[in-house]
C-alpha positions as CSV (number, residue, x, y, z in Angstrom):
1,X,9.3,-4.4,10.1
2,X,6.2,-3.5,11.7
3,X,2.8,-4.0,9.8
4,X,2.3,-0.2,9.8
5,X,5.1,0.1,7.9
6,X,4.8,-2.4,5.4
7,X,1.8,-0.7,4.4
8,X,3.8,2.7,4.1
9,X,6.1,0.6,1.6
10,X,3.5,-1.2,-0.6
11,X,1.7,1.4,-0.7
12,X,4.6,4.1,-1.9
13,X,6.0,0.9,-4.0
14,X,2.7,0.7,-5.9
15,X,2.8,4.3,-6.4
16,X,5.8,5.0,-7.8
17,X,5.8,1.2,-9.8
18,X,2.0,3.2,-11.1
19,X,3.8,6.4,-12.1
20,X,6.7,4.9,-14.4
21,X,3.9,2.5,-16.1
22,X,1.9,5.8,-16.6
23,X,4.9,7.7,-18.4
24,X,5.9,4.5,-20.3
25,X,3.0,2.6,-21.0
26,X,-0.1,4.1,-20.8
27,X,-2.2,7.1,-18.9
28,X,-4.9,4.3,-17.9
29,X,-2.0,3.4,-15.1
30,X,-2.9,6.3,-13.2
31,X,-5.8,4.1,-12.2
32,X,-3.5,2.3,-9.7
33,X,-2.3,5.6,-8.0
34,X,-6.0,6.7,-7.5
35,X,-6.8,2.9,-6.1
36,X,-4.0,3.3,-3.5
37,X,-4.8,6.8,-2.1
38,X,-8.3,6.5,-2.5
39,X,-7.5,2.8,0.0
40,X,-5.4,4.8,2.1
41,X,-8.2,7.5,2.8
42,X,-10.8,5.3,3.8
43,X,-8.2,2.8,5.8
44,X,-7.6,5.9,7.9
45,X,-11.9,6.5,8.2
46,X,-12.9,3.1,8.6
47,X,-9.6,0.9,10.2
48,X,-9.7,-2.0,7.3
49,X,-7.0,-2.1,5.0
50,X,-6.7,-5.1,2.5
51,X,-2.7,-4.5,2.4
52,X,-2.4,-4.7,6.0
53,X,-4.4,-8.2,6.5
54,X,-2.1,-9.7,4.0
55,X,0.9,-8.2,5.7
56,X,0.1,-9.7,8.4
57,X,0.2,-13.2,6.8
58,X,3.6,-12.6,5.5
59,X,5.4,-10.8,8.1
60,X,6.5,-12.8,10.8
61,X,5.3,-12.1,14.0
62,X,7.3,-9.3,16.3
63,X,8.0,-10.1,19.9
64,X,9.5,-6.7,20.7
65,X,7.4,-3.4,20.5
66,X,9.3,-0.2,20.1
């Protein structure tokens, strides 16, 4: 798995993790969902991305590029 797509995952994880804490726990968990997109946005403007650095750490290192 490619960094790029870890990103996709985390960051659809987090959403969808947000959304069933928001219809069973509390409204406040729509705070996560707006954290992500609002993250994806300016990852798109301005290249950093916090989920990518740390995928980066974990994943292990691809020797084949597709």
């Amino acid at each position: 798995m490619t960094v790029e797509n870890g990103v996709r995952v985390m960051a659809g994880t987090m959403i969808l993790i947000s959304l069933a804490l928001t219809i069973y726990v509390s409204h406040w968990w729509l705070l996560l969902t707006t954290f992500v997109g609002v993250n994806l946005i300016q990852s798109a403007f301005t290249g950093f991305c916090p989920a990518a650095m740390i995928l980066e750490r974990i994943l292990p290192p691809t020797s084949a590029k597709r």
